[in-house]
C-alpha positions in Angstrom: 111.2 132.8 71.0 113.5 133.0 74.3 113.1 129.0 74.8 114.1 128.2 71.2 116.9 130.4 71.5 118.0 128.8 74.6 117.7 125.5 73.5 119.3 126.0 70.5 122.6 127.6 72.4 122.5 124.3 74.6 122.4 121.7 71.4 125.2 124.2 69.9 127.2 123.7 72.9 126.8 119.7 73.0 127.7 119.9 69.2 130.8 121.2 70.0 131.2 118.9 72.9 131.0 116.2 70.2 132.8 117.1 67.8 135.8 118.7 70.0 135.8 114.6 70.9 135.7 112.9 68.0 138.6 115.2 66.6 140.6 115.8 69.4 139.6 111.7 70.2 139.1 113.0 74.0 137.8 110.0 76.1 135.0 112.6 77.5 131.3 112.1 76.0 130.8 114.9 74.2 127.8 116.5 75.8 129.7 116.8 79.3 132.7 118.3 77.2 129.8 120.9 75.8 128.5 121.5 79.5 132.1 122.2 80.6 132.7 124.7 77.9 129.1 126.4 78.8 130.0 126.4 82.6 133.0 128.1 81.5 131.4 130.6 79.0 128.9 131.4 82.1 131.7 131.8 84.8 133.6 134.1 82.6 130.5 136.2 81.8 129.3 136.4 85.4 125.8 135.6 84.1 123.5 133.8 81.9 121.2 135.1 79.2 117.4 135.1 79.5 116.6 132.6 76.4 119.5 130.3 78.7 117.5 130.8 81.8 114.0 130.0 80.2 115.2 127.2 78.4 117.1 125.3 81.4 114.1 125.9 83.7 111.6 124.4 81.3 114.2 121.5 81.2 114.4 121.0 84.8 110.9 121.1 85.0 110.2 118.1 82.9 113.3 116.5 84.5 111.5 113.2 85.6 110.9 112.7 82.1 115.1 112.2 81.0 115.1 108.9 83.4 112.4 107.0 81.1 115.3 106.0 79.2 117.1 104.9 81.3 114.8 102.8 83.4 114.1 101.3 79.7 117.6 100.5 79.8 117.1 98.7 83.0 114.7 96.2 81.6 116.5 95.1 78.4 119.4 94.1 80.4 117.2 92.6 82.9 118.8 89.6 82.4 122.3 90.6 82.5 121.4 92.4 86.4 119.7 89.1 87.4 123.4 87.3 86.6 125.3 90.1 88.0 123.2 91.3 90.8 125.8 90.7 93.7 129.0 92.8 92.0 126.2 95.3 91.2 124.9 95.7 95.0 128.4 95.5 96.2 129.2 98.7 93.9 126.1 100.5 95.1 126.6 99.8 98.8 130.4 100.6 98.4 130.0 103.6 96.6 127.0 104.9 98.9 129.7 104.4 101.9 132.9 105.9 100.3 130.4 108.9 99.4 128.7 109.3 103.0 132.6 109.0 104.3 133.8 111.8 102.3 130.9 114.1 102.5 131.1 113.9 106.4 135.1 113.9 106.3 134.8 117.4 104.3 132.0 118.7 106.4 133.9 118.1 109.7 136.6 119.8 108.1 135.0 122.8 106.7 133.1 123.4 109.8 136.6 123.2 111.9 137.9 125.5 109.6 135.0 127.5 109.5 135.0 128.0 113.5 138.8 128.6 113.8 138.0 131.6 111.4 135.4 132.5 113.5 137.1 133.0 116.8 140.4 134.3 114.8 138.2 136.9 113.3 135.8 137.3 116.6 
């Protein structure tokens, strides 16, 4: 009864996600809007509830399974990748960089600022 209860809290959230939406006419999809308000909810509560936690972790578990759509999506617009394969690897290799960049940029910054508070506190 715990999973059901979880899952339905999760489908209430994305309904609200989708319909806060398509009144407010928010261009958010409606089920990140819904996992917003959730992350919210949690933060200000300091905790999630057991039906939450069983339900998310049988989710996560059976993860692997949420990408069979979209790998179906990947072959019935196989045709349009073939045509448009060189913007498409220029978008993946460009995004790969700018994210490696970043990521390294704010690591060598938090650990600076990390070791200054170090020997400040030391």
């Amino acid at each position: 009864m715990n999973f059901l209860n979880g899952i339905t809290l999760l489908l209430i959230y994305q309904l609200v996600g989708e319909t806060s939406v398509l009144l407010l006419r928010i261009p958010v999809p409606g089920p990140v809007l819904g996992m917003v308000m959730l992350f919210l909810t949690l933060a200000l509560r300091g905790r999630s509830s057991t039906s939450l936690d069983s339900a998310s972790s049988a989710l996560l578990s059976h993860l692997s399974l949420l990408f069979v759509p979209a790998g179906v999506g990947m072959m019935v617009h196989f045709d349009r990748i073939i045509h448009e394969w060189i913007p498409i690897s220029i978008a993946l290799i460009l995004s790969t960089v700018i994210t490696m960049a970043t990521t390294a940029i704010i690591m060598l910054a938090a650990s600076r600022l990390l070791s200054k508070k170090v020997q400040k506190d030391g």
